[in-house]
ZASEVEX-924659 format. One record per residue (C-alpha): residue number from 1; residue in three letters; x, y negated, z negated. Coordinates in Angstrom, 1 decimal. Layout:
N
PT   lumvo   pakol       px       py       pz
PT     NUM     Ala        X        Y        Z
...
This chain:
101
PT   lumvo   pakol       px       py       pz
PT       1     Unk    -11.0     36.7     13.2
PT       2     Unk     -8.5     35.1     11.3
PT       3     Unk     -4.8     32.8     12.4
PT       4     Unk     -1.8     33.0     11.0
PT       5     Unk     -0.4     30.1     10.1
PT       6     Unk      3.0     28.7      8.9
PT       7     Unk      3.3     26.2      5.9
PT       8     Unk      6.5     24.5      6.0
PT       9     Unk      7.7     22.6      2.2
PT      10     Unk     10.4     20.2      2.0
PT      11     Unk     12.9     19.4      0.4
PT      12     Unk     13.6     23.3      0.1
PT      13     Unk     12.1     24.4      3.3
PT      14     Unk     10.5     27.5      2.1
PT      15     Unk      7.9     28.8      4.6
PT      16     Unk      4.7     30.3      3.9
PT      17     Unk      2.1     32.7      5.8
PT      18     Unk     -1.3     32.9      5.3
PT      19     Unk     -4.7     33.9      7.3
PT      20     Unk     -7.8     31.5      7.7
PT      21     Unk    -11.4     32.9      8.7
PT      22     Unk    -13.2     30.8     10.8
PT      23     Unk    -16.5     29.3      8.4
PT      24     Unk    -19.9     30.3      9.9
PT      25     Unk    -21.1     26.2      9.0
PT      26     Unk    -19.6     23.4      8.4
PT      27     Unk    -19.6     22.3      4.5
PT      28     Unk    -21.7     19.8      3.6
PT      29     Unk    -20.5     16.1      3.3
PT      30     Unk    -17.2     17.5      4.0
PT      31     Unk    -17.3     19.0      0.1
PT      32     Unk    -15.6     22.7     -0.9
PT      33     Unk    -14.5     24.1     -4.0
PT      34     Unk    -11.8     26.5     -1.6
PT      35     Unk     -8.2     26.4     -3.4
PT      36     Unk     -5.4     28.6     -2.2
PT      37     Unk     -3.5     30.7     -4.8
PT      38     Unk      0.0     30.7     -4.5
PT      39     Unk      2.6     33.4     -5.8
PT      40     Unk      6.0     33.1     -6.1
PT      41     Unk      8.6     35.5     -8.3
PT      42     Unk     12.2     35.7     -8.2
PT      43     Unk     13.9     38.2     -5.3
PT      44     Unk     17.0     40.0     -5.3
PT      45     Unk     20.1     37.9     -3.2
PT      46     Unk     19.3     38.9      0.0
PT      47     Unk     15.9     40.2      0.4
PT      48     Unk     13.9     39.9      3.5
PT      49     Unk     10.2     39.7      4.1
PT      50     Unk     10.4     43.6      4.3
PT      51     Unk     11.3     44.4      1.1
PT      52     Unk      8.6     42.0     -0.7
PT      53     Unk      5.2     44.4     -1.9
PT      54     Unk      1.7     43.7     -4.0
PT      55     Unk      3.7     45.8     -6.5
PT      56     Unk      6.0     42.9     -7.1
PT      57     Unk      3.6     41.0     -8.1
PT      58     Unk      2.3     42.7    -10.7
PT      59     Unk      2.7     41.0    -14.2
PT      60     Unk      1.3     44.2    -16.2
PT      61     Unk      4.5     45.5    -15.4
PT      62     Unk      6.3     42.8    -16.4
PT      63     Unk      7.3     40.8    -13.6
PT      64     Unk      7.4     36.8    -14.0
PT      65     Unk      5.3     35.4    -11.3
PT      66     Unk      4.6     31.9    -11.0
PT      67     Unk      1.3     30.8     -9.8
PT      68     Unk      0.3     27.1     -8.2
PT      69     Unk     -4.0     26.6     -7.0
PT      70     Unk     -3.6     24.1     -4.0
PT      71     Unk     -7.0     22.7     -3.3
PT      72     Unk     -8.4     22.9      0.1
PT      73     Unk     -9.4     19.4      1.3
PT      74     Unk    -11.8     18.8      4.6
PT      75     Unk    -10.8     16.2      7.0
PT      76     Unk    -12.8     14.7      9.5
PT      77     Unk    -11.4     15.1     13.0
PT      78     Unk    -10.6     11.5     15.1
PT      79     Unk    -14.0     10.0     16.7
PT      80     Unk    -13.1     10.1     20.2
PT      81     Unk    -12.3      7.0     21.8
PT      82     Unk    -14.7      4.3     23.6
PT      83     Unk    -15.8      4.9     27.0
PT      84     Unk    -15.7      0.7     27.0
PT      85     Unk    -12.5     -0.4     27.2
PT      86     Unk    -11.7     -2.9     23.8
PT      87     Unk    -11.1     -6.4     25.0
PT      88     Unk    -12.7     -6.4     28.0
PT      89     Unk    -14.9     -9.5     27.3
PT      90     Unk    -14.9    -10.6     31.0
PT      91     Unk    -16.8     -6.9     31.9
PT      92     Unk    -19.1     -7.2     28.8
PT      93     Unk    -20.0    -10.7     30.2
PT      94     Unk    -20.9     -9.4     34.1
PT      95     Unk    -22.6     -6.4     32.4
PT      96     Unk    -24.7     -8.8     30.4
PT      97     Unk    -25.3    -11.2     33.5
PT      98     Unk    -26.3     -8.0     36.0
PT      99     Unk    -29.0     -6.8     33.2
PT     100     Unk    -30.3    -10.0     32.9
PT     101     Unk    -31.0    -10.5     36.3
């Protein structure tokens, strides 16, 4: 099942949509050859979303489209954080001393 999601570009704030399938397995070592293809073309002053179709995008028939390969890049989510709290030296030290006990 996929998401739609929402790319947004800057400086010209042009906004893409575009479906992602959830993988059956992760890739290994975070590796993938994935790239996204983008289209654009030039639309008439004033066209919406609507009025845009696969024929458009045809450039047998003559129509200039630009095309840009973005490659897909894996990135490790944040490791969760310690259940010791960081520069608690005085509980490491009475955790040491009840063990040793």
């Amino acid at each position: 099942m996929g998401s739609g999601y929402h790319l947004s570009v800057e400086p010209q704030e042009l906004q893409f949509s575009f479906t992602m399938q959830a993988q059956t397995k992760a890739p290994p070592d975070m590796q993938c050859k994935d790239k996204f293809l983008l289209q654009s073309l030039a639309a008439s002053f004033g066209a919406t979303a609507k009025d845009v179709n696969a024929k458009m995008f045809n450039k047998e028939e003559g129509h200039l489209v630009e095309e840009c390969q973005l490659k897909v890049v894996y990135v490790a989510p944040p490791r969760p954080p310690s259940p010791v709290p960081e520069g608690s030296e005085e509980a490491f030290d009475n955790f040491s001393l009840g063990n040793a006990r």
